[in-house]
PyMOL Python script that loads the backbone (N, CA, C, O; Angstrom):
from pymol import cmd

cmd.read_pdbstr("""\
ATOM      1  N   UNK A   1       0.820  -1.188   0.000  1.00  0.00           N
ATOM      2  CA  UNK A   1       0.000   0.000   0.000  1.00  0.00           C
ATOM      3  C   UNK A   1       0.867   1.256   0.000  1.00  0.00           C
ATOM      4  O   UNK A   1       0.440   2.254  -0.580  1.00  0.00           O
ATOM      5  N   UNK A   2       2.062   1.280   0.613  1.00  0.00           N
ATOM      6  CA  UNK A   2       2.971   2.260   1.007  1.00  0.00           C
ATOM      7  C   UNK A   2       3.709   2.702  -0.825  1.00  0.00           C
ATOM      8  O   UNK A   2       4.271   3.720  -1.231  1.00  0.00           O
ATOM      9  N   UNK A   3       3.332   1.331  -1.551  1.00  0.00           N
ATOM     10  CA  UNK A   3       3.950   2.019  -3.144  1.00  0.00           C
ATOM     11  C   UNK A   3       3.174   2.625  -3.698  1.00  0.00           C
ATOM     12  O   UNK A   3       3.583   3.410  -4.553  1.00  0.00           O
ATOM     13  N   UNK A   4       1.472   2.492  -3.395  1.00  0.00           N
ATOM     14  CA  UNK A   4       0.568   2.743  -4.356  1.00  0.00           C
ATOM     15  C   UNK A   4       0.733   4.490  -3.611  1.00  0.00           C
ATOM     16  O   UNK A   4       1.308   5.364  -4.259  1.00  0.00           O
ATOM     17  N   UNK A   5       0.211   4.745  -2.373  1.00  0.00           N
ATOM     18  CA  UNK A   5       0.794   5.797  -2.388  1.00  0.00           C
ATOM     19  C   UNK A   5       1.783   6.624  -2.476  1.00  0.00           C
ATOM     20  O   UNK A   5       1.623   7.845  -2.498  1.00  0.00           O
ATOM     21  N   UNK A   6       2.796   6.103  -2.529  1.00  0.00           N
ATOM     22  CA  UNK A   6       4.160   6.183  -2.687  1.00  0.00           C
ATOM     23  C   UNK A   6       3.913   7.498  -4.444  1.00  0.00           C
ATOM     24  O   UNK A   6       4.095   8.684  -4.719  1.00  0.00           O
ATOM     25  N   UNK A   7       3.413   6.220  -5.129  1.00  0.00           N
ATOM     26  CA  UNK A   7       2.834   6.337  -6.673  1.00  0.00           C
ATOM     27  C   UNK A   7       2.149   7.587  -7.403  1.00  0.00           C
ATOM     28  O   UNK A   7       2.268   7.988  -8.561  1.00  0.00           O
ATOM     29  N   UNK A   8       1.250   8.152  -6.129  1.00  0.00           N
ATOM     30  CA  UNK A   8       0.552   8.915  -6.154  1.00  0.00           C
ATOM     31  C   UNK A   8       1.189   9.937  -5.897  1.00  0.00           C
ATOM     32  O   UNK A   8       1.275  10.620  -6.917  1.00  0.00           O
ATOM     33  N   UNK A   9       1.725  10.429  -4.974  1.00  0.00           N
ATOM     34  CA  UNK A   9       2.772  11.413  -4.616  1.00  0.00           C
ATOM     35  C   UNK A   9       3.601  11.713  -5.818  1.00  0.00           C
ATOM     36  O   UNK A   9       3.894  12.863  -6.147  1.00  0.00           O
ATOM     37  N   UNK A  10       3.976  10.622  -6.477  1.00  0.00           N
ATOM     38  CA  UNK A  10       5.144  11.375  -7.119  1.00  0.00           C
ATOM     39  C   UNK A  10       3.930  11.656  -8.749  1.00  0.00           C
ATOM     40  O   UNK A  10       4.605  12.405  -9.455  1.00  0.00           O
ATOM     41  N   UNK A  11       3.018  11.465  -9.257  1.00  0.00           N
ATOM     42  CA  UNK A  11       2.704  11.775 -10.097  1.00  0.00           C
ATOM     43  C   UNK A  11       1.781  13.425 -10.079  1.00  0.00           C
ATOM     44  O   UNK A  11       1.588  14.335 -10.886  1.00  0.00           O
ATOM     45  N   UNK A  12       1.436  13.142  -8.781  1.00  0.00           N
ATOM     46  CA  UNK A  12       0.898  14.810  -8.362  1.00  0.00           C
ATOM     47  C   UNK A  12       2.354  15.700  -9.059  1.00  0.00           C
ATOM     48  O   UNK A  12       2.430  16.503  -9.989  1.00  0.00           O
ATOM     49  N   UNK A  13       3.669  14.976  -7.886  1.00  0.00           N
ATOM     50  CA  UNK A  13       4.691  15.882  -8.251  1.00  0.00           C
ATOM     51  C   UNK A  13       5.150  16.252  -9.732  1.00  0.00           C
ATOM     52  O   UNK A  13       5.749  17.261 -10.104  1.00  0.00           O
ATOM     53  N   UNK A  14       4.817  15.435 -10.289  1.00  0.00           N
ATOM     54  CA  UNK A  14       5.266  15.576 -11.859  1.00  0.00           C
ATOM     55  C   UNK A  14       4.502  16.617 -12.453  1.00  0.00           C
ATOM     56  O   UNK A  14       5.018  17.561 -13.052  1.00  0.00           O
ATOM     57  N   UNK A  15       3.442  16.480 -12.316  1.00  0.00           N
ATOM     58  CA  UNK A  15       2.356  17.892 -13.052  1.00  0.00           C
ATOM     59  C   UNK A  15       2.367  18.723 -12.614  1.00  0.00           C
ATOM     60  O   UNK A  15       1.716  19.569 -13.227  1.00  0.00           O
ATOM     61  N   UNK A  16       3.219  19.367 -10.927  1.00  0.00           N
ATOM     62  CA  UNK A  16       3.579  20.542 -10.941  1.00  0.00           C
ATOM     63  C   UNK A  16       4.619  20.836 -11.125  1.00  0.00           C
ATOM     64  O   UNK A  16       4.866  21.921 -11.652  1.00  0.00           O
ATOM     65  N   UNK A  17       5.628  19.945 -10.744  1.00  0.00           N
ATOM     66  CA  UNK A  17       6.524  20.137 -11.236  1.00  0.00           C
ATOM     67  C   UNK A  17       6.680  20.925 -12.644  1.00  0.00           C
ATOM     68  O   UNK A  17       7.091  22.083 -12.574  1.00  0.00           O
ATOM     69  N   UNK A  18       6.344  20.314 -14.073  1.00  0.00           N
ATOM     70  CA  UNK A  18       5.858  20.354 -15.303  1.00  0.00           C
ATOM     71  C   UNK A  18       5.163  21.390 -15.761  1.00  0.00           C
ATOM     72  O   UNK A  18       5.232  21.836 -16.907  1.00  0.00           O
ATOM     73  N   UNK A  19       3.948  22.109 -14.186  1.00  0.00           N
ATOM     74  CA  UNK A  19       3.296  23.377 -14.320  1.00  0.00           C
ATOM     75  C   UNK A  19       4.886  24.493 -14.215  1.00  0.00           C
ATOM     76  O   UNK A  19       5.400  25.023 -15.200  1.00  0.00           O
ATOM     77  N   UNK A  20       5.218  24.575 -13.284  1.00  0.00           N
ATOM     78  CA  UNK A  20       6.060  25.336 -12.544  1.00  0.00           C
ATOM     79  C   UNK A  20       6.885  25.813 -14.018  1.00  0.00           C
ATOM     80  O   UNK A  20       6.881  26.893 -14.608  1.00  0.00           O
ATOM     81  N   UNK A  21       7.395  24.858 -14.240  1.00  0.00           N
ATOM     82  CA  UNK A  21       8.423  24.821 -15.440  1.00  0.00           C
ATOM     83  C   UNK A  21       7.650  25.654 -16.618  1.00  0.00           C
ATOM     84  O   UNK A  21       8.210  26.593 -17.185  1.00  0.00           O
ATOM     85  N   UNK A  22       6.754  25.375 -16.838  1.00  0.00           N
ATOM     86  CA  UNK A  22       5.790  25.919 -18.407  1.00  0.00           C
ATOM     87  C   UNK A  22       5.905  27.453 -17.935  1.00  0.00           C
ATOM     88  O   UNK A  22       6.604  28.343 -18.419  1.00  0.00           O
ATOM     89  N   UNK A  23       4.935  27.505 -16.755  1.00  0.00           N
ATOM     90  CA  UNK A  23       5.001  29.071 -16.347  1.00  0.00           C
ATOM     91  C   UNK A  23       6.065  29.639 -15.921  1.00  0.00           C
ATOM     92  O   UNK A  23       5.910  30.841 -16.140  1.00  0.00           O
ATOM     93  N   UNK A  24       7.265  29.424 -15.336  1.00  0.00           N
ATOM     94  CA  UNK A  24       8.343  29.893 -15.683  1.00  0.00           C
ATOM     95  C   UNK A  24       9.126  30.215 -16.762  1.00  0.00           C
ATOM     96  O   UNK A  24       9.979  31.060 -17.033  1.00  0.00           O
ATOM     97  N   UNK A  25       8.627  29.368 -17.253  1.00  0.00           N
ATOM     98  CA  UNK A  25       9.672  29.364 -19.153  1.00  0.00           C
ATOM     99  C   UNK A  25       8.301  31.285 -19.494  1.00  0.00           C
ATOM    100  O   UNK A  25       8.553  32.455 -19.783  1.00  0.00           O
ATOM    101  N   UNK A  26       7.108  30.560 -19.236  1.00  0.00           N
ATOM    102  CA  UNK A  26       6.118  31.855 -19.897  1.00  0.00           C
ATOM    103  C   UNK A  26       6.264  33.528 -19.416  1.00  0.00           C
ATOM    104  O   UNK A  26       6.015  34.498 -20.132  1.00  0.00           O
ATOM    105  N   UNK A  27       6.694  33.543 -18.133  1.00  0.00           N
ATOM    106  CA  UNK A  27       7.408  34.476 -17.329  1.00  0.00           C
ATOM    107  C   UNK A  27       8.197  35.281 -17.923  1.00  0.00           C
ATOM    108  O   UNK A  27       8.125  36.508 -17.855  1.00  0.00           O
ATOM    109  N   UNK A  28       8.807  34.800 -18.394  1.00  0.00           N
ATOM    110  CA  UNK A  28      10.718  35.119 -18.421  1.00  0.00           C
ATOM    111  C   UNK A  28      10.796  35.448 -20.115  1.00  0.00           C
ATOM    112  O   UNK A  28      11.834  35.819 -20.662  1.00  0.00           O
ATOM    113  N   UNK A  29       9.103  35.174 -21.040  1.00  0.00           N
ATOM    114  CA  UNK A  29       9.736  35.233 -22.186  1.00  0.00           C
ATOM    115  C   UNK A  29      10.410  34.148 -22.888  1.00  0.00           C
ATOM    116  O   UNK A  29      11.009  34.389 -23.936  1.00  0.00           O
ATOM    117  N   UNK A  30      10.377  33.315 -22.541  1.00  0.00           N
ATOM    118  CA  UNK A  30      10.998  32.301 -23.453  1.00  0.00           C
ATOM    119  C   UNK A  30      10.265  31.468 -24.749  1.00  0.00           C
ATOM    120  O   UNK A  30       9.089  31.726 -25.006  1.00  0.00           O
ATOM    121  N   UNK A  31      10.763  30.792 -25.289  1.00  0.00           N
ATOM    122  CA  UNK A  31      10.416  30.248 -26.584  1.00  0.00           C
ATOM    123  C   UNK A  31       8.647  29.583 -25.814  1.00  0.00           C
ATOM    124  O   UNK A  31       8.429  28.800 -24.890  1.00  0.00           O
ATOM    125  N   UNK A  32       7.780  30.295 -26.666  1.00  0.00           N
ATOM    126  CA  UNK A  32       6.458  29.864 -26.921  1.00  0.00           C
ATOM    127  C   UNK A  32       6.307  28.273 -27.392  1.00  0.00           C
ATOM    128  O   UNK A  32       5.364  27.627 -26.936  1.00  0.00           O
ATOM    129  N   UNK A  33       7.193  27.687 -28.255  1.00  0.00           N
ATOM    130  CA  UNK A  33       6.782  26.199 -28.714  1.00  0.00           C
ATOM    131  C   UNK A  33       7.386  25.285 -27.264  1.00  0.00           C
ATOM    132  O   UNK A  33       6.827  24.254 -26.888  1.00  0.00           O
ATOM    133  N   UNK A  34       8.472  25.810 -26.642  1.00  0.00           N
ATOM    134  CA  UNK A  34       8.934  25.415 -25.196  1.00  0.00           C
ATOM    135  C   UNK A  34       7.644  25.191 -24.290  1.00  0.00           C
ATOM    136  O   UNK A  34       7.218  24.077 -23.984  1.00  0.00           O
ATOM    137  N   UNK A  35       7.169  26.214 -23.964  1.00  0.00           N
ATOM    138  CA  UNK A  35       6.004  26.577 -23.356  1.00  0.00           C
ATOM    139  C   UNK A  35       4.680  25.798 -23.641  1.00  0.00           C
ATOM    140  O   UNK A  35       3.778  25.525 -22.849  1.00  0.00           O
ATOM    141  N   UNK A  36       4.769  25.561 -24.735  1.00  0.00           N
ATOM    142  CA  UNK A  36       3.078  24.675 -25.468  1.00  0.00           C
ATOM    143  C   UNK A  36       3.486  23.783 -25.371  1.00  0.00           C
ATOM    144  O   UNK A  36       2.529  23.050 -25.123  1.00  0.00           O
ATOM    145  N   UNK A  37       5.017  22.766 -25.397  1.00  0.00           N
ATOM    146  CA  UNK A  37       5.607  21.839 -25.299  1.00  0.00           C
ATOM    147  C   UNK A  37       5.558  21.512 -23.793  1.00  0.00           C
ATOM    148  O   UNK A  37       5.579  20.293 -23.624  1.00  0.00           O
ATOM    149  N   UNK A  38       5.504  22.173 -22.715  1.00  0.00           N
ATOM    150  CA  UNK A  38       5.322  21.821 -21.476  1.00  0.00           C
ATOM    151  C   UNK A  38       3.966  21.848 -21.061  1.00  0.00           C
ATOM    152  O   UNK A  38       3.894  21.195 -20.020  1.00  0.00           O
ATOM    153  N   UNK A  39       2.675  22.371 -21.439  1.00  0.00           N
ATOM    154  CA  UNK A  39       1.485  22.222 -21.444  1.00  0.00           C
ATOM    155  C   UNK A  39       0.917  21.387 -21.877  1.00  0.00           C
ATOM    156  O   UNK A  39      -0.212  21.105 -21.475  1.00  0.00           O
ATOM    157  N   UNK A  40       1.439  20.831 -22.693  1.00  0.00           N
ATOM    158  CA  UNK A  40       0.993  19.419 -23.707  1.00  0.00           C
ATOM    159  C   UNK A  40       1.549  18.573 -22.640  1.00  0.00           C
ATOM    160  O   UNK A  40       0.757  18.347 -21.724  1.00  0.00           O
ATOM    161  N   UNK A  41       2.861  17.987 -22.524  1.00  0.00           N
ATOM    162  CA  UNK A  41       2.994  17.337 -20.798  1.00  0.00           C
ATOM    163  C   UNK A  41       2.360  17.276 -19.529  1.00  0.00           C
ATOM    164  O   UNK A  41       2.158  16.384 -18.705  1.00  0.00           O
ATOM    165  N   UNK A  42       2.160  18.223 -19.595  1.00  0.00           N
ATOM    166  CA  UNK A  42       1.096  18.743 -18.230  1.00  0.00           C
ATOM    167  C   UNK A  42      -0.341  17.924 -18.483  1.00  0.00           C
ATOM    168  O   UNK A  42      -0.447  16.889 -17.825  1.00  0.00           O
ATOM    169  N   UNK A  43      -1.096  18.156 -19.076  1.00  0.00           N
ATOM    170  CA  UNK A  43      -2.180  17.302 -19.763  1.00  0.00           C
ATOM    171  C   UNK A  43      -1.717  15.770 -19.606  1.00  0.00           C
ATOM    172  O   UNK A  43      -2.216  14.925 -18.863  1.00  0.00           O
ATOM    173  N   UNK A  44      -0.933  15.665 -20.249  1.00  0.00           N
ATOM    174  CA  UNK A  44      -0.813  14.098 -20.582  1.00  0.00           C
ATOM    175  C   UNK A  44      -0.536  13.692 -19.288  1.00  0.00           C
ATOM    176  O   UNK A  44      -1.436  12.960 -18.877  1.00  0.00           O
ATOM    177  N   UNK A  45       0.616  13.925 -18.234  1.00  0.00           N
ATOM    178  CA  UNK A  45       0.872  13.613 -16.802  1.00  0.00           C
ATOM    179  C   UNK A  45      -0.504  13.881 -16.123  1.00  0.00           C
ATOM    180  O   UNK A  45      -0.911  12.953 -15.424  1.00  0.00           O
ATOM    181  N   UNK A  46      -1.180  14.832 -16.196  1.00  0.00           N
ATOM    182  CA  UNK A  46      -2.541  14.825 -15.441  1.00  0.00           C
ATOM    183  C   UNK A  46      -3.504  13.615 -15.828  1.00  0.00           C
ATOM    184  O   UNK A  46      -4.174  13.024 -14.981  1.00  0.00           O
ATOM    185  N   UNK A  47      -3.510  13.380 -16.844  1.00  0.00           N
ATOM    186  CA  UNK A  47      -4.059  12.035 -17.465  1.00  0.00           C
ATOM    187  C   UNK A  47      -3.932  11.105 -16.112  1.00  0.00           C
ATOM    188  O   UNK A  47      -4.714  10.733 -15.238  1.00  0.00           O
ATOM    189  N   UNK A  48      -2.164  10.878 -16.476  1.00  0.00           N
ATOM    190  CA  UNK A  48      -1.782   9.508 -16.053  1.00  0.00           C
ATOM    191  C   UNK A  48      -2.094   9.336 -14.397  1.00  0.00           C
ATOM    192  O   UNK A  48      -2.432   8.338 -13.760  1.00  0.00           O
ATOM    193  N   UNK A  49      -1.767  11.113 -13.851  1.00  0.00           N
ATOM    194  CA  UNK A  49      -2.317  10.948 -12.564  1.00  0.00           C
ATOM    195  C   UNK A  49      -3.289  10.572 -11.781  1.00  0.00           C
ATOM    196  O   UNK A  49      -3.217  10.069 -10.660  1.00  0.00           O
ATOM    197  N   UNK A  50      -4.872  11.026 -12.880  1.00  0.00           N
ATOM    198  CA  UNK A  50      -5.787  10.795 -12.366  1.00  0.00           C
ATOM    199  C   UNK A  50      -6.370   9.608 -12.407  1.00  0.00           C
ATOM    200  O   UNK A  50      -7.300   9.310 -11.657  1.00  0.00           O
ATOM    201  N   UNK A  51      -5.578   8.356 -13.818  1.00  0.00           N
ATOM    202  CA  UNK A  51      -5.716   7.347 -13.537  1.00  0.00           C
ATOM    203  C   UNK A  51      -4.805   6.536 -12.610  1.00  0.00           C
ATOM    204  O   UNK A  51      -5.024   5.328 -12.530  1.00  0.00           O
ATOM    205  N   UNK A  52      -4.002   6.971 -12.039  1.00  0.00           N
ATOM    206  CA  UNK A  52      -2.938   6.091 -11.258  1.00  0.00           C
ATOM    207  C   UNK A  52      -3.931   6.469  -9.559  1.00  0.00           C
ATOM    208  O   UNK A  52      -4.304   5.782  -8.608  1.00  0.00           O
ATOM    209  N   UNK A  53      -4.009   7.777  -9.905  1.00  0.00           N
ATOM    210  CA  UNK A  53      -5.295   7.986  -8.239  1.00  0.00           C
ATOM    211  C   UNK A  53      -6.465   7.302  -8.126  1.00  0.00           C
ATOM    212  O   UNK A  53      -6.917   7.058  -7.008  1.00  0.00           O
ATOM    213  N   UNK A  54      -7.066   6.930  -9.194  1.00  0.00           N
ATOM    214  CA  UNK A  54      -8.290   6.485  -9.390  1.00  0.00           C
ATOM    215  C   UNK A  54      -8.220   4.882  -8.904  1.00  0.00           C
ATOM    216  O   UNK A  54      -8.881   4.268  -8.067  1.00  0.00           O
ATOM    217  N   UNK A  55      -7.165   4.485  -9.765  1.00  0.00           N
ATOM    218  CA  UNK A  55      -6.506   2.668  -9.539  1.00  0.00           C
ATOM    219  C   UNK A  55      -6.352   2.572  -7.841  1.00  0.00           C
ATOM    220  O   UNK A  55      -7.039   1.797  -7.175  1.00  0.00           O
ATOM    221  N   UNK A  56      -5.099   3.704  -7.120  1.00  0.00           N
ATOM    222  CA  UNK A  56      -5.564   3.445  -5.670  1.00  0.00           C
ATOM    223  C   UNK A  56      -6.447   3.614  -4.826  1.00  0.00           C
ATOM    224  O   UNK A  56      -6.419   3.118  -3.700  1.00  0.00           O
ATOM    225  N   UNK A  57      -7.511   4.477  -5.358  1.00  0.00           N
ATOM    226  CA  UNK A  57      -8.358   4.619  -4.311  1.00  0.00           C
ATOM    227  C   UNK A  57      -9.531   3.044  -5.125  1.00  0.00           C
ATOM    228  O   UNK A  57     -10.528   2.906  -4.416  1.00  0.00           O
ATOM    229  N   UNK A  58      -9.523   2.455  -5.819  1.00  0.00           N
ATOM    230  CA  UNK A  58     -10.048   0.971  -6.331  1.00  0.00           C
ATOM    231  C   UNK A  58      -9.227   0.137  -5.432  1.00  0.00           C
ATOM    232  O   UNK A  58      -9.869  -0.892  -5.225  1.00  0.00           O
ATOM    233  N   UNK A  59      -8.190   0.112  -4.852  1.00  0.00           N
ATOM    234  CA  UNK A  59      -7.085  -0.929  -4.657  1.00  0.00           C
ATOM    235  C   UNK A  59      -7.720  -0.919  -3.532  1.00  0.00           C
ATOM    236  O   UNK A  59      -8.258  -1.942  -3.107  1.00  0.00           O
ATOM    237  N   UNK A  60      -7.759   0.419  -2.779  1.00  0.00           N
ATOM    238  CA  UNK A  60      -7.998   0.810  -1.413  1.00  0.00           C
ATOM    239  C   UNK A  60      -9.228   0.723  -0.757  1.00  0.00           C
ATOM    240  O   UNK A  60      -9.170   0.720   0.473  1.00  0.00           O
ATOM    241  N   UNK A  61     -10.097   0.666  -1.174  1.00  0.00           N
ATOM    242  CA  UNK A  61     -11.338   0.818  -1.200  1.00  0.00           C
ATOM    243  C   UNK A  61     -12.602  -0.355  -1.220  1.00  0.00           C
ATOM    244  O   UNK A  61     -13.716  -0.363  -0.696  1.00  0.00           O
ATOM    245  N   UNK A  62     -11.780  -1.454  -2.193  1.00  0.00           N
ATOM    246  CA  UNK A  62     -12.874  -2.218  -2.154  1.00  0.00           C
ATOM    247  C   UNK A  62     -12.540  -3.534  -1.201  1.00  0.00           C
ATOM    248  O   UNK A  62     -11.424  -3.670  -0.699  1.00  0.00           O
ATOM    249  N   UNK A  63     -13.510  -4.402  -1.016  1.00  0.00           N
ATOM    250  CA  UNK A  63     -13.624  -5.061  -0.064  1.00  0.00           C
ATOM    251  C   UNK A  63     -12.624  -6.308   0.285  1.00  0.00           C
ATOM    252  O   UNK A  63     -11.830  -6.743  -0.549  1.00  0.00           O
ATOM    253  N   UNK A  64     -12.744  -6.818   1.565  1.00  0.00           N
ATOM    254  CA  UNK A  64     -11.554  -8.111   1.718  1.00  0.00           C
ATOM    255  C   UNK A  64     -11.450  -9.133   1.113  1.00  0.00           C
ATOM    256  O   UNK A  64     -10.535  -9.915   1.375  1.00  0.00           O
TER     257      UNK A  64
END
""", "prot")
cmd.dss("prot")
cmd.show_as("cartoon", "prot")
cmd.util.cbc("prot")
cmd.orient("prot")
């Protein structure tokens, strides 16, 4: 149980991580295809997050 959350933690971390980065690059002026290139990630990691959250709270949740 300690991986599945384990699992979860780090995929939250990835999509902000991934946010942080986009809007920093957008901040500062930097290359726009950089920027749409880290938003397009962002999406796709939010994907994977909400199915990797979804799988533990199924793991977690259902009966003995």
């Amino acid at each position: 149980m300690f991986a599945a959350n384990a699992l979860s933690y780090v995929a939250v971390a990835a999509v902000a991580v991934v946010l942080v980065l986009g809007l920093s690059n957008m901040m500062r002026g930097g290359s726009p295809n950089r920027s749409q290139s880290f938003m397009r990630w962002r999406v796709i990691l939010q994907f994977a997050a909400i199915v990797i959250l979804m799988g533990v709270l199924w793991l977690t949740h259902r009966g003995p």
